[in-house]
N, C-alpha and C positions, 0 to 999 in steps of 0.2 A: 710505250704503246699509247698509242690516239684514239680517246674514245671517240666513240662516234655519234653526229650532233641530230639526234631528232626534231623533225621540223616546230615540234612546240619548244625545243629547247634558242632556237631562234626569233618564236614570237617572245617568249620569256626575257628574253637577253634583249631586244626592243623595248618593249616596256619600258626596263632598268633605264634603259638608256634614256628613252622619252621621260620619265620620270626627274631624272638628274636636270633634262633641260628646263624643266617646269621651276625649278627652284634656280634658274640662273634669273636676274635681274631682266626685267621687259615686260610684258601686258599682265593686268591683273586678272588672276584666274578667273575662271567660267564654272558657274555651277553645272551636274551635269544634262541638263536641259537646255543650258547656252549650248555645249558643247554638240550636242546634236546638230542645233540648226546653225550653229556652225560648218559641220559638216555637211551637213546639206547644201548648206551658201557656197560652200569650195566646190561640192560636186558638180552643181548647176552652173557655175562660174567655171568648171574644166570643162565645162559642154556647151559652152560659149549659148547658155540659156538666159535672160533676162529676168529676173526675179524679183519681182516688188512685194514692198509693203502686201498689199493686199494678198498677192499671192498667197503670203507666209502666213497672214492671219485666214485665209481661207485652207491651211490646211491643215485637218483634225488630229494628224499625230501629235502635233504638241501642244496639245489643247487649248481654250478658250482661246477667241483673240484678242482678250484683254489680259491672259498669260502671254502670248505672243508678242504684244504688242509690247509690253513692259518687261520684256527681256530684250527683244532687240533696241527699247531704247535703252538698258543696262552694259548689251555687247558694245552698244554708239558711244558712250560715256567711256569705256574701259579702253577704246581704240582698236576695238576686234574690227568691225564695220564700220563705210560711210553713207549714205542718202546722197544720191545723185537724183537731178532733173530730169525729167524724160519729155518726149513731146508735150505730156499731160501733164501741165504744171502742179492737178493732182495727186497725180505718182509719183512715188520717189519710188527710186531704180536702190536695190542692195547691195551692196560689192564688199570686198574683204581691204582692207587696208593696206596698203605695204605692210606695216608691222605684221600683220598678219600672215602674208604672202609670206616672209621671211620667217616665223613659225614653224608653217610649213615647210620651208624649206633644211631647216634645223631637223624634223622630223624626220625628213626622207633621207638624210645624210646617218640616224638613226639605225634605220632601215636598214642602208645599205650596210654600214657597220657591223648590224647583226647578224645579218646576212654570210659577211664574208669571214665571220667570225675572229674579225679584230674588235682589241680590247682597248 
């Protein structure tokens, strides 16, 4: 008899999953304040938004810009993020790395894993 999978026993089983990738060999972890505006950088980056520097330091969820400012130059060092040009040779433009891209891409295969309830 099959028991039956309630929807937190599927966030649960992601996790696990996400977890196990974190400890396979590729970018060096993120405290969890990187991890935020990381997420952030991917959701603005799925909504084909442009997100600079300054943006990121002008905004208060992740306080000061000079926490801001020295965590994304900590994400730039670790390979999460690059600094791209923009018309304004004083902007730089945010963007997630390929390593990164593929990350995510590890997560969502996760997901779907958990989802379908293979192990």
């Amino acid at each position: 008899m099959k028991r039956s999978t309630r929807p937190a026993d599927i966030y649960l089983r992601f996790l696990q999953l996400a977890e196990a990738i974190r400890g396979l060999p590729s970018l060096p972890p993120l405290d969890p304040l990187e991890e935020r505006i990381l997420s952030f950088i991917a959701r603005a980056s799925q909504d084909n938004l442009r997100l600079s520097v300054r943006d990121m330091m002008g905004n208060d969820e992740f306080g000061s810009p000079a926490t801001v400012h020295s965590r994304l130059k900590s994400m730039r060092e670790k390979g999460w993020i690059m600094l791209s040009d923009t018309e304004d040779t004083r902007r730089k433009q945010i963007e997630l790395t390929q390593a990164a891209l593929l990350h995510f891409d590890k997560l969502s295969k996760c997901l779907v894993q958990a989802a379908s309830g293979n192990r």
